[in-house]
N, C-alpha and C positions, 0 to 999 in steps of 0.2 A: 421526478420531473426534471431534477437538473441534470441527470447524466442522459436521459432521453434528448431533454431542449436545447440546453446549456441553461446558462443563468442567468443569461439576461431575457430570455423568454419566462422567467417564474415572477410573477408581481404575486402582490396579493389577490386579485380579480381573478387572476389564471388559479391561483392554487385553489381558490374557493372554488368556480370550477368546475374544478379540477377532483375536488373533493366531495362536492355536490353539498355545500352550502352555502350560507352569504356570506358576501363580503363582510357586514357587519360582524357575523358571528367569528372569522379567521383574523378582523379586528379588534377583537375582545382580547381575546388569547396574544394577539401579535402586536406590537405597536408600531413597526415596519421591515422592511424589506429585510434587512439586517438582521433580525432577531429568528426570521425564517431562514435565512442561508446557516446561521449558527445554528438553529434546530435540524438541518438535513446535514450538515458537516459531522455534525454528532453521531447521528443515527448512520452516517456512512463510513464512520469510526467503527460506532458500536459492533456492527457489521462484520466491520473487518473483525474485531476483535473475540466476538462468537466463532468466526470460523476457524482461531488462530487457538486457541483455548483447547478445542477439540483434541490437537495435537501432540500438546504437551508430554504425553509420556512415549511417543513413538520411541522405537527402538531398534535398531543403531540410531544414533541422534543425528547421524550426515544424510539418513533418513527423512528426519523430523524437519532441518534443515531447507531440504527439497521441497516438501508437503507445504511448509510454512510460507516459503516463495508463492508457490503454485495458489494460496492461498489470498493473496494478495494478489499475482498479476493475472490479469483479464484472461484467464482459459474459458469464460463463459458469460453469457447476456448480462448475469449480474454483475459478474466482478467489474465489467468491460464499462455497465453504469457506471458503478462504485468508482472506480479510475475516471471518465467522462468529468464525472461530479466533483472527483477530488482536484483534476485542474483546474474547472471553474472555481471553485476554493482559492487554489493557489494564487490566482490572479486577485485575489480580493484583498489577500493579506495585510499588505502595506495601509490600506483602509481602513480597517476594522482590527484593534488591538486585542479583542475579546477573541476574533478570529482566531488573529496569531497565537496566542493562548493555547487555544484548543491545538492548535496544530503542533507547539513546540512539545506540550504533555504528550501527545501523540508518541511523536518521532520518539521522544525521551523512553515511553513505553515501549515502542518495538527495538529501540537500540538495546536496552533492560533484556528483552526476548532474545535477540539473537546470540547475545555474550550468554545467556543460560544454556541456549543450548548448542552454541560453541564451546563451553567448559561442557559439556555431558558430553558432546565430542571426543573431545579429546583423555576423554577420564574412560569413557569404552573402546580407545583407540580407534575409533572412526572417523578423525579427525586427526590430521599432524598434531604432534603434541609443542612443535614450533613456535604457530602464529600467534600474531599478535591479536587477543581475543578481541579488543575493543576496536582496532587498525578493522579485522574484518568486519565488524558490526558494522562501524561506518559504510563499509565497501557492500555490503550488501542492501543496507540503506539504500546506497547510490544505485545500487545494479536492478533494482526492483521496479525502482520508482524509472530509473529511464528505461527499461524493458517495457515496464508497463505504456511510460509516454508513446514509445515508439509504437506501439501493438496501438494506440488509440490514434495515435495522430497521424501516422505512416502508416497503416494497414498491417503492420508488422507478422506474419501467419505464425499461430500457437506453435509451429513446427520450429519455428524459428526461437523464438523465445524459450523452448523446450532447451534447442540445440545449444543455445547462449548458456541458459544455466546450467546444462549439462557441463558444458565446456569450464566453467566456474567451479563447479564442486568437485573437480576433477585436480583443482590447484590446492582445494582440501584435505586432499586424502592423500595426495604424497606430493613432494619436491618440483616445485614447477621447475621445467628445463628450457633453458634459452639455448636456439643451435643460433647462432651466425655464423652466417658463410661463408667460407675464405677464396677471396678471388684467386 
């Protein structure tokens, strides 16, 4: 419901529902609104993290690298929720400290993921043996999450987002080269 609605269309009334039962009964289990956005933050974690597991032994790892992106940003209705949802998330943070929580274990987990398999990179030479492994964690961090913003919030076309990453792992596998041009 939150990456369909957003989040400020999911009350408790809407999820019940939503879910086809009462209110009473999603007030047992919930005590409010809060307690349900951390339960879909979760499950749009967990998600992520199902798809990202699958991965793990790809091989070349600048391979696995790619799969892991695509795995995360919006190539399809779910992911496109999952990302919808996770903005509405991001917006809440500052409010809700249990939120932020979840969110920091998060990132700490995928940053953990990308340095794995930036080191298997680089140890089956599919990967410069240069980089900075933690420098790029971060940078891919960054590169996923605003790919994915721009595909949800901009219309951003898979083609594009494909061609972005592509253009990124392409700074992975050999020497990026700056021309400036001499007047």
């Amino acid at each position: 419901m939150v990456g369909e609605q957003g989040l400020d269309a999911v009350t408790m009334l809407s999820v019940a529902r939503g879910s086809g039962l009462s209110a009473g009964t999603i007030q047992h289990y919930f005590a409010n609104k809060s307690e349900l956005v951390r339960l879909a933050m979760s499950q749009t974690f967990e998600r992520t993290d199902t798809r990202l597991e699958g991965i793990a032994n790809t091989s070349p790892a600048i391979d696995a690298v790619r799969e892991m992106a695509y795995a995360i940003l919006p190539m399809d209705d779910e992911r496109r929720n999952d990302v919808s949802a996770w903005l509405g998330f991001v917006g809440r943070l500052g409010a809700d400290p249990a939120l932020l929580e979840m969110y920091q274990a998060y990132y700490a987990r995928a940053r953990e993921r990308w340095c794995a398999v930036l080191r298997e990179g680089v140890t089956d030479g599919s990967v410069r043996p240069d980089i900075d492994i933690a420098a790029e964690a971060d940078v891919l961090v960054g590169l996923t999450d605003g790919l994915a913003m721009q595909a949800v919030m901009e219309g951003l076309p898979v083609e594009r987002v494909e061609q972005a990453f592509e253009a990124y792992l392409s700074t992975l596998r050999e020497e990026p080269t700056v021309s400036i041009p001499v007047p």
